[in-house]
C-alpha positions as CSV (number, residue, x, y, z in Angstrom):
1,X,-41.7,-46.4,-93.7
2,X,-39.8,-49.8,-93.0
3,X,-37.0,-49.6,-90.5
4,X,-35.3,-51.8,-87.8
5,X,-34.2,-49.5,-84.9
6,X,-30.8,-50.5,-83.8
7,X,-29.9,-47.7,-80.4
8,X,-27.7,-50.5,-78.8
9,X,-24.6,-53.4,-79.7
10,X,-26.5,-56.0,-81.9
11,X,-25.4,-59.0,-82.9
12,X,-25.0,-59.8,-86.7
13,X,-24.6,-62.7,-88.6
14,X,-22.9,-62.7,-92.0
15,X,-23.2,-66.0,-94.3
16,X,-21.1,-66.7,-96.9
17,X,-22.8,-68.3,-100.1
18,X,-23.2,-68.7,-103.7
19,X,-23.0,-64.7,-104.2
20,X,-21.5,-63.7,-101.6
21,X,-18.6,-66.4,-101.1
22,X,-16.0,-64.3,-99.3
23,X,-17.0,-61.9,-96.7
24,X,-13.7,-60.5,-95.5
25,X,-13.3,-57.9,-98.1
26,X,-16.4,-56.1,-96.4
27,X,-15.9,-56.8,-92.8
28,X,-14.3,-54.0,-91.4
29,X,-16.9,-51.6,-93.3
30,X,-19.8,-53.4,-92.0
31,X,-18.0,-53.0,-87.5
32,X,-17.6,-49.5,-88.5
33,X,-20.9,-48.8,-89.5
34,X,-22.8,-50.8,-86.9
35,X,-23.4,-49.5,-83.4
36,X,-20.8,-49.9,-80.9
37,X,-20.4,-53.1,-80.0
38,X,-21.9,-55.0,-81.7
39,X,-20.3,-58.4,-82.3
40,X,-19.7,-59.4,-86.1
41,X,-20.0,-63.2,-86.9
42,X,-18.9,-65.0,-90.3
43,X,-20.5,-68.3,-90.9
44,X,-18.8,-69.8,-94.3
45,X,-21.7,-72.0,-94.9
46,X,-25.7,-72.2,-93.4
47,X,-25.0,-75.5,-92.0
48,X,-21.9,-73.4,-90.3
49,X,-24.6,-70.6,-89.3
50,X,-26.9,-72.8,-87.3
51,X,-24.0,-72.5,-84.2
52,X,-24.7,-68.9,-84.2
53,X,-28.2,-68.7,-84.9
54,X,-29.5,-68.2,-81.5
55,X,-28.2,-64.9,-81.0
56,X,-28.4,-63.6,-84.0
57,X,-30.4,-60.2,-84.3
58,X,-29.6,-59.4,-87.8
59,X,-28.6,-61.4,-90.9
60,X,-26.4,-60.4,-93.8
61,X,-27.2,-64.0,-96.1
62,X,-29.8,-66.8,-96.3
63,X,-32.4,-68.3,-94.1
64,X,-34.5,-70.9,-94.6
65,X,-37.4,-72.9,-92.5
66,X,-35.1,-74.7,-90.8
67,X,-32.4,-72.1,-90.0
68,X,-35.3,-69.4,-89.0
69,X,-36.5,-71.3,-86.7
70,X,-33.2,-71.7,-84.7
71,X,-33.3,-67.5,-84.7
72,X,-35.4,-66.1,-82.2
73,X,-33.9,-63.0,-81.1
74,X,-33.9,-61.8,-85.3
75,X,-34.8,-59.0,-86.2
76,X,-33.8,-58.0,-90.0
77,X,-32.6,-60.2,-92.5
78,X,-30.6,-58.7,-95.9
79,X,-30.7,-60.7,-98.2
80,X,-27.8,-62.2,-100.4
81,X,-29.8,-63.5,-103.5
82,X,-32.1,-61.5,-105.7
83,X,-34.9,-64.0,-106.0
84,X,-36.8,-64.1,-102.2
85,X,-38.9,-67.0,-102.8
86,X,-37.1,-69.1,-100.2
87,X,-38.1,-67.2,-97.4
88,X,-41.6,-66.7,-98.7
89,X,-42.6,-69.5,-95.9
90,X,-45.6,-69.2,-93.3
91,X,-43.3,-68.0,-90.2
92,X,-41.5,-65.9,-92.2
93,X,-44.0,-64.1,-93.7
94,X,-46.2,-63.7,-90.3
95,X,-43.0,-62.8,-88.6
96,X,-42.1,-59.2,-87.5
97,X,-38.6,-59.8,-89.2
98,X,-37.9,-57.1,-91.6
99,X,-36.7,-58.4,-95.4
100,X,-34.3,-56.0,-97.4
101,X,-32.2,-57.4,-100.3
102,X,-31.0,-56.8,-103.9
103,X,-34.4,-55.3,-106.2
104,X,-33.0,-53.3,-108.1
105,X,-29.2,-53.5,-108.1
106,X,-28.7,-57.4,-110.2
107,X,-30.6,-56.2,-113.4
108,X,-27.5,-55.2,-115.4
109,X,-25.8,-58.6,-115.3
110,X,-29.1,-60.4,-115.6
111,X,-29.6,-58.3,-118.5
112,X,-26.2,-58.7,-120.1
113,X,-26.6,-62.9,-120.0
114,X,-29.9,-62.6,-121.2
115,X,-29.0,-60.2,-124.0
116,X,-25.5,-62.8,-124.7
117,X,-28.1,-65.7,-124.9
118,X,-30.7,-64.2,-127.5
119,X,-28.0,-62.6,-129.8
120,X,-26.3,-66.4,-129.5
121,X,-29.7,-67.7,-131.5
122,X,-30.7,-65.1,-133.6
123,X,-27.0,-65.2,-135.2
124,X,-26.9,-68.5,-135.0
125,X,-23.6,-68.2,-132.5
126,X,-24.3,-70.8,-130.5
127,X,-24.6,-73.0,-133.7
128,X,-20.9,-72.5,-134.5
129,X,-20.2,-73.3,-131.3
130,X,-21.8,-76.3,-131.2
131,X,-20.7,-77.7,-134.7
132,X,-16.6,-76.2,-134.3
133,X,-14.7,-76.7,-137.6
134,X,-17.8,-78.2,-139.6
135,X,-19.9,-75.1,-139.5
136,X,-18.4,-73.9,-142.5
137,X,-19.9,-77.3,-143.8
138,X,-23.2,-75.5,-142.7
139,X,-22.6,-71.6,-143.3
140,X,-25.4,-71.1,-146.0
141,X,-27.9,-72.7,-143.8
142,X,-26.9,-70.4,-140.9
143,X,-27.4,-67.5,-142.9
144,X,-30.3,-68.3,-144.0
145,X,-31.6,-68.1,-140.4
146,X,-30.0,-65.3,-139.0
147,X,-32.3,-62.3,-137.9
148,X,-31.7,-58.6,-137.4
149,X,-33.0,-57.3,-134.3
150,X,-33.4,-53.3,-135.6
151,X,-36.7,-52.3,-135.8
152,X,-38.6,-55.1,-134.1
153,X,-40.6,-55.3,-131.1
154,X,-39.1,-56.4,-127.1
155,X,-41.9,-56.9,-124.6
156,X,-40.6,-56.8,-121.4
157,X,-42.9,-59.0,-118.6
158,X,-42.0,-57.2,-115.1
159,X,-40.5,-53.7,-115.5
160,X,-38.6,-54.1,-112.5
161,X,-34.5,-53.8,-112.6
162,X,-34.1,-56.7,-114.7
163,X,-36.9,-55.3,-117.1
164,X,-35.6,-51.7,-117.2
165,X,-32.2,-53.1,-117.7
166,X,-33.0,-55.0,-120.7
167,X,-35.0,-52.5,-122.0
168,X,-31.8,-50.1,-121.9
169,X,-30.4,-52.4,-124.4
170,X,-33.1,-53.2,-126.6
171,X,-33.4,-49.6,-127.3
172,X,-29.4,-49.5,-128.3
173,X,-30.1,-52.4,-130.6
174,X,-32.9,-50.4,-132.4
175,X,-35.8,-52.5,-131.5
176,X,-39.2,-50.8,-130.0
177,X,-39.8,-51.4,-126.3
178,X,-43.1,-52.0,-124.5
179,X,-43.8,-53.4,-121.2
180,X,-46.5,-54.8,-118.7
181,X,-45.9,-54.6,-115.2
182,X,-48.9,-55.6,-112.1
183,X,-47.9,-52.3,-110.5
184,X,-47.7,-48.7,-111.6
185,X,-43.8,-48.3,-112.8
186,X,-42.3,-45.4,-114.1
187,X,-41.6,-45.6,-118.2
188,X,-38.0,-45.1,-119.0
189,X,-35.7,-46.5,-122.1
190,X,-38.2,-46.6,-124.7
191,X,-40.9,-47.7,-122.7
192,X,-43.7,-44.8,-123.3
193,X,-46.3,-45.8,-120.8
194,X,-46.1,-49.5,-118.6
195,X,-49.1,-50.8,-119.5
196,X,-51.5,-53.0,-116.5
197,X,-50.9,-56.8,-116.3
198,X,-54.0,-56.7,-117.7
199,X,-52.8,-56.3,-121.0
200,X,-50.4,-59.0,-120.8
201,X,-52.5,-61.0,-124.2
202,X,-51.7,-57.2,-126.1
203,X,-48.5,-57.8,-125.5
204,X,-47.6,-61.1,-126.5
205,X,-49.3,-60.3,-129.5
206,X,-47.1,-57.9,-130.8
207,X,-43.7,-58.7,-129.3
208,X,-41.1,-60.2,-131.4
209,X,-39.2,-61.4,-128.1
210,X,-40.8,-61.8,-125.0
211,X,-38.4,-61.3,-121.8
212,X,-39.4,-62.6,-118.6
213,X,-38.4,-60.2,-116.0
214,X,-40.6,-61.4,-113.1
215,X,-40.3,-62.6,-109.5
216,X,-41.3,-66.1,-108.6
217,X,-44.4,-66.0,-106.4
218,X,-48.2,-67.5,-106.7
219,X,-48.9,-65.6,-109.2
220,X,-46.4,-66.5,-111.6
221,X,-45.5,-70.0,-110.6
222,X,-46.1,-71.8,-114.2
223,X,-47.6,-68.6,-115.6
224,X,-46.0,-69.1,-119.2
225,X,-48.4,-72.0,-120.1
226,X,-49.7,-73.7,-123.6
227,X,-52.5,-70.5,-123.8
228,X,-49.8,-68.1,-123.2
229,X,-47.7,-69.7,-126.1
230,X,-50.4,-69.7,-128.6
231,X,-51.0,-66.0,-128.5
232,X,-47.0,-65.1,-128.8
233,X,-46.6,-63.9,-132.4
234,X,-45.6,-67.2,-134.5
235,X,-41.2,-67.6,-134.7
236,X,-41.2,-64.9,-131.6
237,X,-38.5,-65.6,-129.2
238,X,-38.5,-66.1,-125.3
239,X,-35.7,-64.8,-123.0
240,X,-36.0,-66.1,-119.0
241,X,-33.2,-65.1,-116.8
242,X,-35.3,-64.2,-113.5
243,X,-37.0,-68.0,-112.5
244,X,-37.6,-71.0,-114.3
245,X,-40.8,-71.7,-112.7
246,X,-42.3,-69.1,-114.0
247,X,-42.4,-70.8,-117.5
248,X,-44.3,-74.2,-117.9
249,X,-41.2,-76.7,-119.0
250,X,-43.5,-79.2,-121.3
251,X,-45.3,-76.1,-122.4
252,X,-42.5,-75.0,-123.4
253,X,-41.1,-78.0,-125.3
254,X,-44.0,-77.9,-127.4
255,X,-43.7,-74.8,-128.4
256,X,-40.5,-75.2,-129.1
257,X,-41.0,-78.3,-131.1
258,X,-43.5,-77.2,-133.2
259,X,-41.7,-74.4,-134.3
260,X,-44.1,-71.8,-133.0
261,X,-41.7,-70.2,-130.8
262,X,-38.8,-69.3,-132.8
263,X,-36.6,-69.9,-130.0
264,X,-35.8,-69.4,-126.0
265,X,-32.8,-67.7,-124.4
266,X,-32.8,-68.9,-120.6
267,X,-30.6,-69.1,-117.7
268,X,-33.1,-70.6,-115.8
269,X,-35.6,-73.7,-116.4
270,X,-38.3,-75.2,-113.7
271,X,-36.8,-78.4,-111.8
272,X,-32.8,-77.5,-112.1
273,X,-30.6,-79.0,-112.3
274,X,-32.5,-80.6,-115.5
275,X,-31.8,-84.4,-116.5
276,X,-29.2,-85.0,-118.7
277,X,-31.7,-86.3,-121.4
278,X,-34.5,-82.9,-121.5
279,X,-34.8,-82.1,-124.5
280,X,-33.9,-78.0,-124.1
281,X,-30.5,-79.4,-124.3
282,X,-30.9,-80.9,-127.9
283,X,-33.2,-78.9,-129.4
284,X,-31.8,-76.4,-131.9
285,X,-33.4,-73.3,-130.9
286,X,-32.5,-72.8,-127.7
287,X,-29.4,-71.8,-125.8
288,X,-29.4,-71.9,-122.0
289,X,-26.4,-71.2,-119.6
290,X,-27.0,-73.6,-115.9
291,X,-28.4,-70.3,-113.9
292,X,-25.1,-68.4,-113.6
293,X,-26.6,-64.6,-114.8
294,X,-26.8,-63.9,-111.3
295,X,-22.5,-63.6,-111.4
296,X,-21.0,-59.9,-111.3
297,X,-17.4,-59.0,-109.6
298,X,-19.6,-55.9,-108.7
299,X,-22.4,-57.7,-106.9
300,X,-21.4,-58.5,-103.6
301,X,-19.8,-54.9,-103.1
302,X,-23.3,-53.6,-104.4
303,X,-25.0,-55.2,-102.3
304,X,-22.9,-55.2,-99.0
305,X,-23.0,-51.4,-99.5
306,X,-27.1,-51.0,-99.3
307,X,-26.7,-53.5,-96.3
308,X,-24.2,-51.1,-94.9
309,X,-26.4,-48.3,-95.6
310,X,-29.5,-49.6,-93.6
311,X,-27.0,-50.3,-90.8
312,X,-26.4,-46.6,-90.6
313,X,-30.4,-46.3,-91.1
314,X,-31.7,-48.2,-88.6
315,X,-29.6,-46.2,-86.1
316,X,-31.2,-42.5,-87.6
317,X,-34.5,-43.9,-88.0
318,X,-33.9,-43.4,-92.0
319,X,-36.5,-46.1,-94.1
320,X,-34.4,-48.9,-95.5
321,X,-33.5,-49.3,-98.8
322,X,-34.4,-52.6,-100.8
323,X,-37.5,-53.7,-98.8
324,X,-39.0,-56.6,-99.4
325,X,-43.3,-56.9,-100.1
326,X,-43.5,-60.6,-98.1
327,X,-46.8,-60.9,-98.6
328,X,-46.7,-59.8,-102.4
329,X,-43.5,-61.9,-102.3
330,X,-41.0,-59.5,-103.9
Protein backbone atom coordinates (compact mmCIF):
# COMPACT_ATOMS: atom_id res chain seq x y z
CA UNK A 1 0.00 0.00 0.00
CA UNK A 2 1.42 3.56 -1.11
CA UNK A 3 0.38 6.44 1.01
CA UNK A 4 1.67 9.80 2.27
CA UNK A 5 0.30 10.44 5.79
CA UNK A 6 -0.85 13.99 6.06
CA UNK A 7 -2.24 14.31 10.39
CA UNK A 8 -1.13 18.13 10.27
CA UNK A 9 -1.41 21.75 7.89
CA UNK A 10 0.96 20.91 4.86
CA UNK A 11 2.06 23.06 2.51
CA UNK A 12 1.05 22.43 -1.24
CA UNK A 13 2.32 23.66 -4.26
CA UNK A 14 0.08 23.78 -7.41
CA UNK A 15 1.82 24.57 -10.94
CA UNK A 16 0.19 25.61 -13.75
CA UNK A 17 1.36 24.12 -17.15
CA UNK A 18 0.75 22.77 -20.48
CA UNK A 19 -2.33 20.59 -19.08
CA UNK A 20 -3.22 22.14 -16.44
CA UNK A 21 -2.96 25.96 -17.46
CA UNK A 22 -5.50 27.43 -15.00
CA UNK A 23 -5.76 26.30 -11.51
CA UNK A 24 -8.35 28.50 -10.07
CA UNK A 25 -11.33 26.46 -11.16
CA UNK A 26 -10.06 23.74 -8.69
CA UNK A 27 -8.69 25.74 -5.84
CA UNK A 28 -11.30 26.00 -3.43
CA UNK A 29 -11.92 21.95 -3.79
CA UNK A 30 -8.41 21.21 -3.23
CA UNK A 31 -8.39 23.91 0.74
CA UNK A 32 -11.38 21.96 1.45
CA UNK A 33 -10.10 18.71 1.17
CA UNK A 34 -6.68 19.23 2.61
CA UNK A 35 -6.08 19.31 6.35
CA UNK A 36 -6.65 22.38 8.19
CA UNK A 37 -4.36 24.72 7.51
CA UNK A 38 -2.59 23.99 5.25
CA UNK A 39 -1.44 26.83 3.01
CA UNK A 40 -2.36 26.50 -0.83
CA UNK A 41 0.23 28.06 -3.31
CA UNK A 42 -0.20 28.70 -7.23
CA UNK A 43 2.81 29.02 -9.20
CA UNK A 44 1.71 29.96 -13.02
CA UNK A 45 4.93 28.68 -14.35
CA UNK A 46 8.04 26.26 -12.88
CA UNK A 47 10.38 29.08 -13.19
CA UNK A 48 7.49 30.90 -10.99
CA UNK A 49 7.57 27.69 -8.62
CA UNK A 50 11.25 27.79 -7.74
CA UNK A 51 10.19 30.91 -5.07
CA UNK A 52 8.12 28.38 -3.30
CA UNK A 53 9.96 25.33 -3.59
CA UNK A 54 11.54 25.29 -0.22
CA UNK A 55 8.55 24.68 1.59
CA UNK A 56 6.75 22.79 -0.40
CA UNK A 57 5.59 19.37 1.05
CA UNK A 58 3.40 18.34 -1.65
CA UNK A 59 3.15 19.10 -5.42
CA UNK A 60 0.08 19.27 -7.68
CA UNK A 61 2.44 19.76 -11.36
CA UNK A 62 5.99 19.21 -12.62
CA UNK A 63 9.32 18.79 -11.23
CA UNK A 64 12.37 18.37 -12.78
CA UNK A 65 16.26 17.94 -11.57
CA UNK A 66 16.65 21.21 -11.15
CA UNK A 67 13.38 22.20 -9.38
CA UNK A 68 13.66 18.85 -7.09
CA UNK A 69 16.49 19.78 -5.77
CA UNK A 70 15.31 23.16 -4.44
CA UNK A 71 12.40 20.89 -2.50
CA UNK A 72 13.60 19.45 0.52
CA UNK A 73 10.85 19.23 2.76
CA UNK A 74 8.61 17.19 -0.30
CA UNK A 75 6.92 14.67 0.22
CA UNK A 76 4.33 13.52 -2.69
CA UNK A 77 4.35 14.81 -6.05
CA UNK A 78 0.94 14.35 -8.39
CA UNK A 79 1.60 14.59 -11.35
CA UNK A 80 0.13 16.86 -14.24
CA UNK A 81 1.32 14.94 -17.40
CA UNK A 82 0.66 11.33 -18.22
CA UNK A 83 4.03 10.45 -19.53
CA UNK A 84 6.54 10.35 -16.07
CA UNK A 85 9.76 10.07 -17.87
CA UNK A 86 10.97 13.46 -16.63
CA UNK A 87 11.12 12.63 -13.23
CA UNK A 88 12.61 9.26 -13.94
CA UNK A 89 16.14 10.94 -12.66
CA UNK A 90 18.59 9.32 -10.05
CA UNK A 91 17.32 11.60 -6.94
CA UNK A 92 14.11 11.16 -7.77
CA UNK A 93 13.91 7.71 -8.13
CA UNK A 94 16.10 7.00 -4.77
CA UNK A 95 14.02 9.51 -3.06
CA UNK A 96 11.27 8.70 -0.46
CA UNK A 97 8.96 11.13 -2.49
CA UNK A 98 5.84 9.42 -3.39
CA UNK A 99 4.69 9.70 -7.47
CA UNK A 100 0.88 9.53 -8.27
CA UNK A 101 -0.42 10.96 -11.63
CA UNK A 102 -2.82 10.29 -14.56
CA UNK A 103 -2.40 6.11 -15.64
CA UNK A 104 -5.33 5.41 -16.49
CA UNK A 105 -7.58 8.41 -16.87
CA UNK A 106 -5.78 10.20 -20.55
CA UNK A 107 -6.50 7.07 -22.67
CA UNK A 108 -9.77 8.18 -24.17
CA UNK A 109 -8.46 11.37 -25.81
CA UNK A 110 -5.24 9.62 -26.73
CA UNK A 111 -7.29 7.10 -28.27
CA UNK A 112 -9.71 9.39 -30.10
CA UNK A 113 -6.47 11.41 -31.93
CA UNK A 114 -5.01 8.28 -32.59
CA UNK A 115 -8.14 6.76 -33.97
CA UNK A 116 -8.79 10.60 -36.04
CA UNK A 117 -5.18 10.05 -37.47
CA UNK A 118 -5.40 6.39 -38.86
CA UNK A 119 -8.97 6.79 -40.29
CA UNK A 120 -7.28 10.25 -41.98
CA UNK A 121 -4.86 7.57 -44.06
CA UNK A 122 -6.73 4.73 -44.61
CA UNK A 123 -9.53 7.06 -46.31
CA UNK A 124 -7.22 8.99 -47.76
CA UNK A 125 -8.68 12.31 -45.61
CA UNK A 126 -5.73 13.79 -45.01
CA UNK A 127 -5.10 13.60 -48.84
CA UNK A 128 -8.06 15.91 -49.58
CA UNK A 129 -6.94 18.04 -47.13
CA UNK A 130 -3.74 18.48 -48.41
CA UNK A 131 -4.59 18.80 -52.18
CA UNK A 132 -8.07 21.29 -51.46
CA UNK A 133 -10.05 21.86 -54.68
CA UNK A 134 -7.66 19.61 -56.93
CA UNK A 135 -8.47 16.38 -55.20
CA UNK A 136 -11.18 15.85 -57.46
CA UNK A 137 -8.34 16.06 -60.05
CA UNK A 138 -7.11 12.97 -58.04
CA UNK A 139 -10.41 11.09 -56.81
CA UNK A 140 -9.87 7.79 -58.74
CA UNK A 141 -6.44 7.47 -57.42
CA UNK A 142 -7.78 8.01 -53.86
CA UNK A 143 -10.13 5.37 -54.24
CA UNK A 144 -8.13 3.20 -55.36
CA UNK A 145 -6.30 3.30 -51.96
CA UNK A 146 -8.75 3.53 -49.52
CA UNK A 147 -9.08 0.45 -47.04
CA UNK A 148 -11.89 -0.79 -44.90
CA UNK A 149 -11.00 -1.49 -41.42
CA UNK A 150 -14.01 -4.38 -40.71
CA UNK A 151 -12.61 -7.52 -40.24
CA UNK A 152 -8.93 -6.86 -39.90
CA UNK A 153 -6.53 -7.29 -37.17
CA UNK A 154 -5.47 -4.15 -34.28
CA UNK A 155 -2.45 -5.21 -32.08
CA UNK A 156 -2.32 -3.15 -29.30
CA UNK A 157 1.57 -2.81 -27.72
CA UNK A 158 0.87 -1.82 -23.91
CA UNK A 159 -2.61 -2.67 -22.68
CA UNK A 160 -2.61 0.01 -20.40
CA UNK A 161 -5.45 2.96 -20.53
CA UNK A 162 -4.38 4.12 -23.77
CA UNK A 163 -4.36 0.44 -25.10
CA UNK A 164 -7.73 -0.54 -23.65
CA UNK A 165 -9.01 2.60 -24.95
CA UNK A 166 -8.20 2.02 -28.42
CA UNK A 167 -9.15 -1.34 -28.26
CA UNK A 168 -12.83 -0.12 -27.27
CA UNK A 169 -12.81 1.35 -30.61
CA UNK A 170 -11.32 -1.10 -32.73
CA UNK A 171 -13.84 -3.50 -31.66
CA UNK A 172 -16.74 -0.78 -32.74
CA UNK A 173 -15.07 -0.63 -36.13
CA UNK A 174 -15.25 -4.49 -36.59
CA UNK A 175 -11.69 -5.24 -36.58
CA UNK A 176 -10.15 -8.25 -34.22
CA UNK A 177 -8.19 -7.11 -31.13
CA UNK A 178 -5.11 -8.69 -29.61
CA UNK A 179 -2.63 -7.36 -27.31
CA UNK A 180 0.82 -7.83 -25.61
CA UNK A 181 1.50 -6.20 -22.47
CA UNK A 182 5.11 -6.91 -20.02
CA UNK A 183 2.67 -7.39 -17.10
CA UNK A 184 -0.36 -9.54 -16.43
CA UNK A 185 -3.50 -7.22 -17.53
CA UNK A 186 -6.89 -8.07 -17.39
CA UNK A 187 -8.58 -8.80 -21.21
CA UNK A 188 -11.42 -6.57 -21.91
CA UNK A 189 -12.85 -5.14 -25.43
CA UNK A 190 -12.06 -7.85 -27.62
CA UNK A 191 -8.93 -8.69 -26.20
CA UNK A 192 -9.43 -12.60 -25.17
CA UNK A 193 -6.24 -13.24 -23.25
CA UNK A 194 -3.05 -10.32 -23.07
CA UNK A 195 -0.49 -12.24 -24.26
CA UNK A 196 3.54 -11.84 -22.48
CA UNK A 197 5.90 -9.34 -24.18
CA UNK A 198 7.26 -12.21 -25.07
CA UNK A 199 5.12 -12.66 -27.93
CA UNK A 200 5.59 -9.28 -29.18
CA UNK A 201 7.24 -10.96 -32.92
CA UNK A 202 3.48 -13.08 -32.93
CA UNK A 203 2.07 -10.14 -32.91
CA UNK A 204 3.55 -7.96 -35.34
CA UNK A 205 3.02 -10.69 -37.52
CA UNK A 206 -0.46 -10.74 -37.66
CA UNK A 207 -1.59 -7.19 -37.00
CA UNK A 208 -2.87 -5.18 -39.67
CA UNK A 209 -2.16 -1.86 -37.46
CA UNK A 210 0.17 -1.82 -34.80
CA UNK A 211 -0.69 0.90 -31.95
CA UNK A 212 1.90 1.82 -29.70
CA UNK A 213 0.38 2.25 -26.29
CA UNK A 214 3.56 2.20 -24.11
CA UNK A 215 5.42 4.37 -21.57
CA UNK A 216 8.79 5.77 -22.38
CA UNK A 217 11.37 4.10 -20.13
CA UNK A 218 14.77 1.84 -20.91
CA UNK A 219 13.06 -0.54 -22.15
CA UNK A 220 11.39 0.99 -24.81
CA UNK A 221 13.50 3.93 -25.70
CA UNK A 222 13.98 3.18 -29.65
CA UNK A 223 12.30 -0.14 -29.25
CA UNK A 224 10.41 0.06 -32.81
CA UNK A 225 13.71 -0.50 -34.78
CA UNK A 226 14.65 -1.84 -38.52
CA UNK A 227 14.10 -5.76 -37.06
CA UNK A 228 10.84 -4.79 -35.61
CA UNK A 229 9.72 -3.27 -38.98
CA UNK A 230 10.61 -6.24 -41.06
CA UNK A 231 8.50 -8.65 -39.17
CA UNK A 232 5.21 -6.18 -39.33
CA UNK A 233 2.89 -7.69 -41.99
CA UNK A 234 3.93 -5.88 -45.39
CA UNK A 235 1.28 -2.37 -46.04
CA UNK A 236 0.42 -2.73 -42.12
CA UNK A 237 -0.01 0.52 -40.43
CA UNK A 238 1.60 2.11 -37.27
CA UNK A 239 -0.35 4.42 -34.80
CA UNK A 240 2.04 6.16 -31.90
CA UNK A 241 0.27 8.60 -29.62
CA UNK A 242 2.05 7.66 -26.18
CA UNK A 243 6.19 8.72 -26.94
CA UNK A 244 7.98 9.23 -29.95
CA UNK A 245 11.10 7.69 -28.66
CA UNK A 246 9.79 4.74 -28.46
CA UNK A 247 9.90 4.32 -32.29
CA UNK A 248 13.37 4.60 -34.15
CA UNK A 249 12.87 7.91 -36.47
CA UNK A 250 15.31 6.72 -39.52
CA UNK A 251 13.88 3.23 -38.89
CA UNK A 252 10.97 4.48 -39.50
CA UNK A 253 11.65 6.50 -42.67
CA UNK A 254 12.72 3.52 -44.26
CA UNK A 255 10.01 1.68 -43.74
CA UNK A 256 8.07 4.15 -44.79
CA UNK A 257 9.86 4.74 -47.95
CA UNK A 258 10.01 1.57 -49.10
CA UNK A 259 6.56 1.02 -48.81
CA UNK A 260 6.64 -1.75 -46.30
CA UNK A 261 4.76 -0.01 -43.81
CA UNK A 262 1.63 1.01 -45.35
CA UNK A 263 1.56 4.02 -43.28
CA UNK A 264 2.02 5.75 -39.64
CA UNK A 265 -0.59 7.71 -37.62
CA UNK A 266 1.47 9.65 -34.82
CA UNK A 267 1.14 12.44 -32.55
CA UNK A 268 4.35 11.99 -31.37
CA UNK A 269 7.99 11.53 -33.19
CA UNK A 270 11.68 11.17 -31.31
CA UNK A 271 13.49 14.70 -31.27
CA UNK A 272 10.26 17.15 -31.31
CA UNK A 273 9.86 19.61 -32.41
CA UNK A 274 11.12 17.86 -35.84
CA UNK A 275 13.03 20.15 -38.47
CA UNK A 276 11.09 21.77 -40.92
CA UNK A 277 12.79 19.55 -43.71
CA UNK A 278 12.10 15.53 -42.00
CA UNK A 279 10.71 13.88 -44.26
CA UNK A 280 7.42 12.45 -42.09
CA UNK A 281 6.18 15.81 -43.11
CA UNK A 282 6.35 15.07 -46.97
CA UNK A 283 5.92 11.65 -47.18
CA UNK A 284 2.46 10.52 -48.40
CA UNK A 285 1.61 7.97 -45.95
CA UNK A 286 1.68 9.55 -42.97
CA UNK A 287 -0.31 12.07 -41.01
CA UNK A 288 0.97 13.43 -37.74
CA UNK A 289 -0.59 16.14 -35.42
CA UNK A 290 2.58 18.28 -33.30
CA UNK A 291 1.82 16.06 -29.88
CA UNK A 292 -1.49 17.72 -28.93
CA UNK A 293 -3.61 14.12 -28.07
CA UNK A 294 -2.85 14.74 -24.70
CA UNK A 295 -5.81 17.92 -24.97
CA UNK A 296 -9.29 17.12 -23.25
CA UNK A 297 -11.71 19.92 -21.56
CA UNK A 298 -12.15 16.97 -19.14
CA UNK A 299 -8.57 16.38 -18.18
CA UNK A 300 -7.54 18.71 -15.76
CA UNK A 301 -10.96 18.12 -13.72
CA UNK A 302 -10.07 14.38 -14.04
CA UNK A 303 -7.16 14.65 -12.83
CA UNK A 304 -7.44 17.34 -10.02
CA UNK A 305 -10.17 15.06 -8.67
CA UNK A 306 -7.79 11.76 -8.06
CA UNK A 307 -5.35 14.50 -6.66
CA UNK A 308 -8.16 15.62 -4.43
CA UNK A 309 -8.96 12.10 -3.61
CA UNK A 310 -5.44 11.17 -2.25
CA UNK A 311 -5.61 14.38 -0.25
CA UNK A 312 -8.54 12.92 1.61
CA UNK A 313 -6.34 9.53 1.54
CA UNK A 314 -3.38 10.40 2.97
CA UNK A 315 -5.33 11.77 6.05
CA UNK A 316 -7.46 8.07 6.49
CA UNK A 317 -4.49 6.15 5.70
CA UNK A 318 -6.50 4.97 2.44
CA UNK A 319 -3.60 3.73 -0.55
CA UNK A 320 -3.49 6.34 -3.21
CA UNK A 321 -4.80 6.10 -6.43
CA UNK A 322 -2.57 6.46 -9.59
CA UNK A 323 0.85 5.36 -8.17
CA UNK A 324 3.64 5.61 -9.94
CA UNK A 325 6.36 2.19 -10.48
CA UNK A 326 9.69 4.65 -10.39
CA UNK A 327 11.87 2.22 -10.71
CA UNK A 328 9.80 0.34 -13.53
CA UNK A 329 9.29 3.97 -14.75
CA UNK A 330 5.49 4.07 -15.18
Amino acid sequence: MTTVHLDGATNILVIEGLTMMDASPFLDDIRNAAPAGSQITVASSMKDAAAHAGDAEAILGIVNETSFAQTPNLRWVHATASGVDMFMFDDFINSDVVLTGEKGLVGGHLADTGWGLLLALTRQIHTAIKLGPDAWAHRVDMRRQEIELDGMTMGIVGFGGTGRAIAKRAVAFGMRNIAVDAYPSEPDHGVDTVWGIDRLPELLEASDVVAVCLPLTETTDAMFNDDLFAIMKPGSYIMNVTRGEIIHGDSLVRALESGHLGGAALDVAPGEPLPPEHPLFTLPNVAMTPHTAGASQLRAQKNVARFIRNLEHAQTGQPFEGVVDKRAGY
